[in-house]
C-alpha positions in Angstrom: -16.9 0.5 27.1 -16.1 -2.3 24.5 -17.1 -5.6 27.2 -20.3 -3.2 27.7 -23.4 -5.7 27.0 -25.6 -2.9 25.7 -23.2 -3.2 22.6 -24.4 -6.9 21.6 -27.5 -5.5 20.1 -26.4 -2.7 18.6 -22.7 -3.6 17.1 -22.9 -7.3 17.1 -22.3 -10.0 20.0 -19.7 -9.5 22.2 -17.1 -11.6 20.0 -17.2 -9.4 17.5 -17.0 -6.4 19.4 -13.9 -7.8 20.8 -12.5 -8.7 17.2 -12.8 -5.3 15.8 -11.3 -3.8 18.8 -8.4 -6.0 19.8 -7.6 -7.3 16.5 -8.1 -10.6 15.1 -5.2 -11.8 17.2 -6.6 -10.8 20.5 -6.0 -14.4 21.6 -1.7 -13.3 21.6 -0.8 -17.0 20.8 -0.2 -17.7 17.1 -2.7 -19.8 14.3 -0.7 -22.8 14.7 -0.7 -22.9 18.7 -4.0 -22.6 18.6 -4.5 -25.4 16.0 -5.5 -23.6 13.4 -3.4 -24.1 10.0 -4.0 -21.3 7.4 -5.6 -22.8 4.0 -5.6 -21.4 1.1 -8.3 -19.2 -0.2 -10.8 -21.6 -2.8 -10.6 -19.8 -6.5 -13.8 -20.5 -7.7 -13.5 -18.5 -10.5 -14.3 -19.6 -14.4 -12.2 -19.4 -17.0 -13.5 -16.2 -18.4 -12.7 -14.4 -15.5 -9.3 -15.7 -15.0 -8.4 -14.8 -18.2 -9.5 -11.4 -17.4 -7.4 -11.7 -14.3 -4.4 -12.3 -16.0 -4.9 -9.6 -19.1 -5.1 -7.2 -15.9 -1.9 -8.7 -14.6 0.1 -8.6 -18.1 -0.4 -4.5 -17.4 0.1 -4.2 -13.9 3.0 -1.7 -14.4 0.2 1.0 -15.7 -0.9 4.0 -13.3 -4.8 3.3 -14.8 -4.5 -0.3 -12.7 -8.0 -0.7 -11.3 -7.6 -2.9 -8.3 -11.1 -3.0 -7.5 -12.2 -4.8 -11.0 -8.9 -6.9 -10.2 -10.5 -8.1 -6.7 -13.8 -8.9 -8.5 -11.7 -10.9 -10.7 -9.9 -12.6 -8.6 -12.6 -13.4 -6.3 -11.4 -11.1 -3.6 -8.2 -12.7 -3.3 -6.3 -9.5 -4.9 -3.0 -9.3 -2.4 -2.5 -12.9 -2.8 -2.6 -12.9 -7.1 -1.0 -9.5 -7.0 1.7 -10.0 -4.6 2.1 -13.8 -6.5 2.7 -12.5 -9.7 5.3 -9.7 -8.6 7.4 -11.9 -6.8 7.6 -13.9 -9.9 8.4 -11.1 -12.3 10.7 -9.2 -10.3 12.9 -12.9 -10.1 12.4 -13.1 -6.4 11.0 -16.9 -5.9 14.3 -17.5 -7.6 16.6 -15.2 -6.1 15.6 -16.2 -2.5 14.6 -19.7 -3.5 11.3 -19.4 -2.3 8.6 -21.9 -2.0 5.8 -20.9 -4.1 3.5 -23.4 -1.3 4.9 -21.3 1.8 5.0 -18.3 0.1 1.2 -18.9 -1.2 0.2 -19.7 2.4 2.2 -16.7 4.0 0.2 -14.7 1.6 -3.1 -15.8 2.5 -2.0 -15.5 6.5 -1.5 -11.7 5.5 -5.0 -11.4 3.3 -6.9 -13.0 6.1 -5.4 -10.7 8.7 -7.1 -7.8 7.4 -10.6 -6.7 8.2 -13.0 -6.9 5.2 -15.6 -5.4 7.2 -13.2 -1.7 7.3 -14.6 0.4 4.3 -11.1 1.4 3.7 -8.4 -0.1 5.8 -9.1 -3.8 4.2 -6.9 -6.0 1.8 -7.8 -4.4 -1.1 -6.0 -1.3 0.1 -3.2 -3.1 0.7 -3.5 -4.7 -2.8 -3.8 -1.0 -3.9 -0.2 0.3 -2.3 1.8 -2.7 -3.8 0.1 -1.8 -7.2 1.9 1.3 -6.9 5.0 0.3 -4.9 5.4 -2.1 -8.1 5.0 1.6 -10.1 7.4 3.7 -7.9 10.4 0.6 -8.0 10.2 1.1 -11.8 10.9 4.5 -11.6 14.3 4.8 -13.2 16.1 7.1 -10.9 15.0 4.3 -8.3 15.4 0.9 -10.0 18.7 1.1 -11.2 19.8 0.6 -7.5 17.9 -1.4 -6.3 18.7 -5.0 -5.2 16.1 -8.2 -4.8 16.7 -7.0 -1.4 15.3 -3.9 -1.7 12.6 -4.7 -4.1 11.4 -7.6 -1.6 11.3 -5.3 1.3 9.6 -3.2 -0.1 7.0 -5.1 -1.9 6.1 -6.6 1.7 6.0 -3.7 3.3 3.6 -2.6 1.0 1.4 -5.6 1.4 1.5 -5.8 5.1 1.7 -2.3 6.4 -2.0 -2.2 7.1 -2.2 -5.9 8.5 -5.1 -5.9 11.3 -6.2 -2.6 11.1 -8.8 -1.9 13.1 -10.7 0.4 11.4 -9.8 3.2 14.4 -7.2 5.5 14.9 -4.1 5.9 17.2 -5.9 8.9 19.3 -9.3 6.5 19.6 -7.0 3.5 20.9 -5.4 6.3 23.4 -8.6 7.7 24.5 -9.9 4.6 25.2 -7.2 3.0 27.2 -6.4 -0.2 24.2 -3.9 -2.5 25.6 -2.1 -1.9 22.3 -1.7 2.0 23.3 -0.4 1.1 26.2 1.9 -1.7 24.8 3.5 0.7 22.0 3.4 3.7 25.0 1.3 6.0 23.0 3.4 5.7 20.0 2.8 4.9 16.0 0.7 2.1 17.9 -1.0 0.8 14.8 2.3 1.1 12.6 4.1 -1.2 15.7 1.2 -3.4 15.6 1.3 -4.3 11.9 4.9 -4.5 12.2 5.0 -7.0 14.8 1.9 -8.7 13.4 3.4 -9.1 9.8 6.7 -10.4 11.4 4.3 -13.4 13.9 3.1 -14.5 10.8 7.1 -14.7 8.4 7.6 -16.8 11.3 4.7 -19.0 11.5 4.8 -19.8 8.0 7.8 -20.7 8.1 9.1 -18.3 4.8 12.4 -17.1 5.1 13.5 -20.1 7.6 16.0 -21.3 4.8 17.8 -18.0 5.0 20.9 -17.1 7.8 19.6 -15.7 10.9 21.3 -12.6 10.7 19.6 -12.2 6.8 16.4 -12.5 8.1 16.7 -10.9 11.6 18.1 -8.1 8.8 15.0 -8.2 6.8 12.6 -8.0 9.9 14.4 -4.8 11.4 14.0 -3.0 7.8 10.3 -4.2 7.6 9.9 -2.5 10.5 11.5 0.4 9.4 9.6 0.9 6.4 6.0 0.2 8.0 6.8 3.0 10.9 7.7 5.4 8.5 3.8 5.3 6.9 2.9 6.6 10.4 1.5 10.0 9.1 2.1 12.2 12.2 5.8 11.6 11.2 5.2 13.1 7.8 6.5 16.2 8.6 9.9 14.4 9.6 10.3 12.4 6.4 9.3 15.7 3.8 12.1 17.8 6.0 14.8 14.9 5.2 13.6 14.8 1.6 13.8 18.1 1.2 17.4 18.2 2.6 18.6 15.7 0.3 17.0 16.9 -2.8 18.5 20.8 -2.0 22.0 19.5 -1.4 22.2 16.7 -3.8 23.4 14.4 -1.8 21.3 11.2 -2.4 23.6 8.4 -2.8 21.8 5.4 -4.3 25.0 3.4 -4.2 24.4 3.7 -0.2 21.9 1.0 1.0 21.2 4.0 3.7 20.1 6.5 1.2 18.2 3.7 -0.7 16.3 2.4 2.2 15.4 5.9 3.0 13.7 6.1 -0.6 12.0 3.0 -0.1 10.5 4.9 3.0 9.6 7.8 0.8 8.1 5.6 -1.8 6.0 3.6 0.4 4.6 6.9 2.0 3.9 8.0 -1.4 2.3 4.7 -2.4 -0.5 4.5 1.2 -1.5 7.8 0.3 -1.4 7.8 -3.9 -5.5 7.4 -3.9 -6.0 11.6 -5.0 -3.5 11.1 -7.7 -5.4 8.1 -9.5 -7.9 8.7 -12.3 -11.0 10.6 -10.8 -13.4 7.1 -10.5 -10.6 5.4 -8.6 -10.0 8.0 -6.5 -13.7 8.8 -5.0 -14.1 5.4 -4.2 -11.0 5.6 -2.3 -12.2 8.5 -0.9 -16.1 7.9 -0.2 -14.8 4.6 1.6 -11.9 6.3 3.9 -14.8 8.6 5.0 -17.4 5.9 5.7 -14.6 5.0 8.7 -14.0 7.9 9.3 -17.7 8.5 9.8 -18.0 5.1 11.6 -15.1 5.7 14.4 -17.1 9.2 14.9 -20.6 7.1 15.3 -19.1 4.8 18.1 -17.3 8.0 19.9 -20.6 9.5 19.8 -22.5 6.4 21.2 -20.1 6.6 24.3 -20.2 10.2 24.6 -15.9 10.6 24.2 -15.1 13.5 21.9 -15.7 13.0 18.6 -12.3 12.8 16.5 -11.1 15.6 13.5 -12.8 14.6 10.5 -15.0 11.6 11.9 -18.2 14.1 12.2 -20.7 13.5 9.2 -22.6 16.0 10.6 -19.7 18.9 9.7 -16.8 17.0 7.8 -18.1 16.4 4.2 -16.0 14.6 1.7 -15.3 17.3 -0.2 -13.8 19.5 2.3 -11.6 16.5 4.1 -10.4 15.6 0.2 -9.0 18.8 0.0 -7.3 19.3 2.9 -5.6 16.2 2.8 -4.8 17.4 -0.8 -3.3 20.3 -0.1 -1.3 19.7 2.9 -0.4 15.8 3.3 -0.2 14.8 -0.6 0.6 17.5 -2.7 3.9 18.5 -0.4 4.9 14.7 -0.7 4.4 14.3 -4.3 5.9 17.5 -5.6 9.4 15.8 -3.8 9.0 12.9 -5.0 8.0 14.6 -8.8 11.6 16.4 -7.9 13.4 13.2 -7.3 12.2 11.2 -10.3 12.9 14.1 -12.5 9.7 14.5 -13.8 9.0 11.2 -15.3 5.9 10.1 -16.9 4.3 8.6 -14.1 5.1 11.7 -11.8 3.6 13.8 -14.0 1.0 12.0 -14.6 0.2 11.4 -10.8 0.4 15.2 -10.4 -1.9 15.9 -13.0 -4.4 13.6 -11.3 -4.1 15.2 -8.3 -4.8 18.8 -9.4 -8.0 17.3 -11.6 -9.5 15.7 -8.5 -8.9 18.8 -6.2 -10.6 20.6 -9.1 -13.7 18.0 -9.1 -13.5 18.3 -5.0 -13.7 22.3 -5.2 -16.5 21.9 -7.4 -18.7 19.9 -5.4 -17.9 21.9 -2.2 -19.0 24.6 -3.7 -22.6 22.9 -5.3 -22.6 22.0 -1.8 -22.5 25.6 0.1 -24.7 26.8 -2.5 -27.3 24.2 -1.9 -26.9 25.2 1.3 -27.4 28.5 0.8 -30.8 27.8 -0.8 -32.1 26.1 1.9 -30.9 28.8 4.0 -34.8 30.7 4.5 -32.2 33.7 5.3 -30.4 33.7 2.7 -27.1 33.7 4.5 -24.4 31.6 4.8 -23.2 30.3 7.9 -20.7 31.5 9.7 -18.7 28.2 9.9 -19.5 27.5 6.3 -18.3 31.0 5.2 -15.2 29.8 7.0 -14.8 26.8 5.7 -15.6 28.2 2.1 -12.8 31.1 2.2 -10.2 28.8 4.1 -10.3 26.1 0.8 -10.8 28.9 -1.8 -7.3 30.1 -0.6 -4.3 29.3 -3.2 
């Protein structure tokens, strides 16, 4: 259905069709054999602003972090500053005697592989996650293990996780036969697919080429590792471990297995950490992962294929998708991770967050049935909105 020519007129031409839908790398050959060298992004930015920009940065560590005023500031180029400065205050340029130049230019390979057109699956969400990966490695129970190792992998994993996201889902790339389905055989297709992506491009620029092969062949396999673990029908897998470890208190930090599995934990915690930010944060986060949402549903719908769970505007409303995703993806991942840190500041804090803005959610589900029920000449609620009322009004 995507080489269909009725879609030039209603979608775009059919280049663009083709670059939402198999990736900005569709041509499988890299930038460079295609003679096209990255450059870096122009910062046309005046001095006011940059001085914003870097007041913002001098409290990155802070849960209140607004990354979209940062990406304002920053002229849209909030992974690259972001990801920038962390490198430089966690001591990695140093430690790994990086090249700021190559490092810059990797950077802006990753940026410019993700779609600014997704409401939600863009750079900015990326920008988002490492905010909070930086957040979660300060967490003492974590960063007294860690190594520049650790702290590197994971800060790249962050940034790149959603590299090239299409704006779809895995069952939408099934259903409609992607060669990328097929490829990863049906499984954590988009999670391989950033994977291998993010790995094309540490090779084309050229980064970690200093290193020993077996360092970086090293840091590749754990990249990988860490990205297929934010595959969320695996989320169910990871909370079971957790759950495991936390009961027999056996979490060895000393053990780079045990650490690398909390690097896994804390980079799930990070992708999904929107419902635990402050309330205006937070419905952006989630008015924009329900515009593509409602997009994906628009295009099943134009092509008559069954229209996904939670992609129907129609019946899914923001409210009630908030709080289910509250209730049973991030509040059982939160509460374990709450348990691990011990309760810290920032866990509490998150926590509190998260039961405000199921609060807020509730609220305007409710205004919402009982505008319904006004226009209702009956009187009566619906029966699928009685459903849906008495399913999220249970504890």
């Amino acid at each position: 259905v995507f080489t269909d020519t009725t879609l030039s007129g209603e979608i775009g031409t059919k280049k663009k069709v083709k670059r939402l839908l198999s990736f900005q790398r569709y041509f499988h050959a890299s930038r460079l054999l295609r003679g096209i060298v990255p450059q870096a992004s122009l910062y046309l930015l005046d001095e006011d602003y940059l001085g914003q920009a870097r007041h913002m940065l001098s409290k990155v560590g802070m849960w209140d972090f607004d990354i979209f005023l940062f990406d304002r500031l920053t002229n849209g180029n909030s992974l690259v500053t972001l990801l920038c400065h962390l490198f430089n205050v966690h001591g990695l340029i140093h430690h790994f005697q990086l090249d700021m130049v190559t490092l810059h230019r990797f950077l802006v390979m990753v940026q410019e592989d993700y779609h600014s057109q997704n409401p939600y699956h863009n750079a900015v969400h990326a920008a988002d996650v490492t905010q909070a990966m930086h957040c979660y490695l300060r967490e003492p129970k974590l960063a007294n293990f860690l190594t520049p190792s650790d702290i590197m992998l994971g800060l790249l994993a962050a940034a790149a996780h959603d590299v090239d996201h299409p704006g779809v889902n895995q069952p939408f790339l099934i259903k409609t036969k992607h060669h990328l389905a097929s490829l990863y055989q049906n499984v954590s297709v988009l999670e391989n697919h950033h994977w291998r992506s993010t790995i094309g491009m540490l090779r084309e620029s050229r980064l970690l080429a200093h290193l020993p092969k077996e360092v970086t062949q090293d840091i590749e396999q754990q990249l990988g590792s860490l990205i297929l673990a934010t595959d969320i029908n695996r989320q169910n897998e990871f909370l079971i471990r957790l759950k495991s470890h936390l009961d027999n208190q056996d979490l060895r930090l000393e053990d780079a297995q045990d650490r690398h599995f909390m690097l896994q934990i804390a980079l799930k915690c990070a992708d999904i950490c929107n419902p635990c930010r402050l309330w205006d944060l937070s419905k952006q986060w989630s008015e924009r992962v329900c515009e593509e949402f409602y997009r994906q549903g628009d295009l099943e719908q134009k092509f008559e294929l069954e229209v996904s769970p939670l992609c129907n505007q129609q019946k899914d409303t923001i409210p009630s998708i908030q709080i289910g995703f509250m209730t049973y993806i991030v509040e059982p991942l939160f509460e374990r991770w709450a348990q691990f840190t011990g309760d810290t500041p920032l866990s509490e804090n998150m926590l509190n967050h998260l039961r405000r803005n199921k609060a807020k959610w509730r609220s305007l589900l409710h205004k919402q049935h009982s505008s319904s029920r006004s226009n209702d000449h009956s009187g009566q609620v619906t029966g699928s909105q009685e459903q849906t009322l008495n399913k999220e009004e249970t504890p």
